[in-house]
C-alpha positions in Angstrom: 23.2 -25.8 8.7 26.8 -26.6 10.4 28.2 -24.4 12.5 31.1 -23.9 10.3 29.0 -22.6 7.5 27.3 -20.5 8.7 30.2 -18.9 10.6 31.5 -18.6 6.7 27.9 -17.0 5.8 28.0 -13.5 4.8 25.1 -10.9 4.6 23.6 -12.1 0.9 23.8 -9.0 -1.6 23.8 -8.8 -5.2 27.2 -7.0 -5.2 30.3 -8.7 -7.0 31.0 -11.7 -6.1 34.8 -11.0 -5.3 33.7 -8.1 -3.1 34.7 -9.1 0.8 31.2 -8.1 1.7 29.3 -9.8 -1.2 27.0 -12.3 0.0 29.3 -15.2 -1.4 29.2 -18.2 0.9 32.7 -20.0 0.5 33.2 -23.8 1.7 36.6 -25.5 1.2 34.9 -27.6 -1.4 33.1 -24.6 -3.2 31.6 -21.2 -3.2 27.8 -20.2 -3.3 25.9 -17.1 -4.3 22.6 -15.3 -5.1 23.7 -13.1 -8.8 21.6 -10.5 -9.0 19.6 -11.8 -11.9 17.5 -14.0 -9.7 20.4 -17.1 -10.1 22.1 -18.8 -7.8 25.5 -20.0 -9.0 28.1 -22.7 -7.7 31.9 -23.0 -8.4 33.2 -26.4 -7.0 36.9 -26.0 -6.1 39.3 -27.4 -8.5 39.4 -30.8 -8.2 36.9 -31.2 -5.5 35.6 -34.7 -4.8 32.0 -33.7 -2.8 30.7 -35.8 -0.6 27.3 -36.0 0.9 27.5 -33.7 3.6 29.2 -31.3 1.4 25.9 -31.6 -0.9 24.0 -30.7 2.0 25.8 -28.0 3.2 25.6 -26.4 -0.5 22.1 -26.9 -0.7 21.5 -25.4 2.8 23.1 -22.6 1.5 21.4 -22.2 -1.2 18.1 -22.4 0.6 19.3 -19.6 3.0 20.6 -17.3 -0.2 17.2 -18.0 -1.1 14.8 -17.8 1.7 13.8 -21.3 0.8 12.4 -20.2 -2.8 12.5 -22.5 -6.1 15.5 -20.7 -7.8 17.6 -22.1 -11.4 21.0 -23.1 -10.7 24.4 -22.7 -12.4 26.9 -25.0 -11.4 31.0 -24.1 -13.0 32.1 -27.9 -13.3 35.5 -26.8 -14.7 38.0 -28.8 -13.6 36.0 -31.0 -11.0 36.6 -34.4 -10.1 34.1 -37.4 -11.0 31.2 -37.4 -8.5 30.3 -40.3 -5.8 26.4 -41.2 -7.2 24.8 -40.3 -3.4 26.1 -36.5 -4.4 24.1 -36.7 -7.5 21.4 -38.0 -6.4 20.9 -35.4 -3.5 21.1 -32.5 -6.5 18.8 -34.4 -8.5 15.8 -34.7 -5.8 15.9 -31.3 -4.5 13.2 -30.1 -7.1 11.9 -28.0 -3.7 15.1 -25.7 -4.3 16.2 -26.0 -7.7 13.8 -25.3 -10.6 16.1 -25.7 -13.2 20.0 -26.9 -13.2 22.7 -25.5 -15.9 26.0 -27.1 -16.3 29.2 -25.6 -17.5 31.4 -28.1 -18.8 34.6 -27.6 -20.6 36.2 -30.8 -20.7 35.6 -34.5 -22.3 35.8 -35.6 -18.6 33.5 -32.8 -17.2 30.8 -33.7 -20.6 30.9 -37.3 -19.2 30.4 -36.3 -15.5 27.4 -33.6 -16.8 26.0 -36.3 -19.1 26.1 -38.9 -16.6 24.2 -37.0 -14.3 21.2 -36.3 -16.2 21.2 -39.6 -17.8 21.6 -41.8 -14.6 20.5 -39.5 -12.6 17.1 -38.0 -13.9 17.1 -35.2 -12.1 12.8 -33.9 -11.8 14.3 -30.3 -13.1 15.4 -29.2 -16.7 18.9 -30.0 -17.0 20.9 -29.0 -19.6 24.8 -29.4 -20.2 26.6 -25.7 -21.5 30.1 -25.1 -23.4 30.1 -21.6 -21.5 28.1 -19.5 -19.1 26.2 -17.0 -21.7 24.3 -20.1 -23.2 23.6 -21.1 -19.7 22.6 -17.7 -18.5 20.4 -16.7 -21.2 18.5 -20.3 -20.2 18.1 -20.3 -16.5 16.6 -17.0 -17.1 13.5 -18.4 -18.7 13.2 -20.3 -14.9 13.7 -17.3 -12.9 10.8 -16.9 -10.7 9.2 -19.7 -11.6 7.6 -21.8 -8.6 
């Protein structure tokens, strides 16, 4: 983990994720946190174009909101910008963190950038592609504590 992020780590809760003291790890590129339901869930910054050390430092995050335990994923791609293939291929190996991936899209760009991940991608975890976060909720939950 960089120095920088974990400098930007805070004490991981289950509080609101707006809260000051909240547990939300925040990254100029995105923010990061354990929900209390057992999913962790990603926001990517407007716009943000990730590269592979921002991967990284969102998956070391993940690990340490975690303890290093198989946990589902929902990742907000509202608004994101298209992905350089290295970052999708560094979500799609990391079966030893994720155990199942949920992606909110919104947008016929976003749709693209979701399909094209799981498509070209083939990431070892269920992946599925959501129109809003309910339908993706109510599915990660089946993953919760799975190992």
């Amino acid at each position: 983990m960089t120095d920088e992020l974990r400098e930007r780590t805070i004490r991981a809760t289950t509080e609101d994720p707006m809260e000051h003291d909240s547990g939300v790890i925040t990254h100029p590129k995105f923010r990061i946190w354990l929900r209390p339901d057992g999913i962790v869930q990603v926001v990517l910054t407007s716009r943000a174009t990730m590269v592979l050390e921002d991967v990284i430092a969102a998956l070391e995050a993940m690990a340490q909101l975690t303890g290093g335990r198989r946990s589902p994923l929902l990742m907000d791609l509202h608004d994101v910008s298209p992905q350089d293939r290295s970052v999708r291929m560094e979500f799609a190996r990391r079966g030893d963190l994720v155990s199942a991936v949920a992606l909110i899209v919104d947008t016929p760009l976003s749709r693209v950038m979701g399909n094209l991940f799981i498509n070209v991608s083939r990431p070892p975890m269920p992946t599925r592609l959501f129109d809003n976060e309910a339908s993706a909720l109510a599915w990660l939950l089946e993953f919760v504590g799975r190992q």
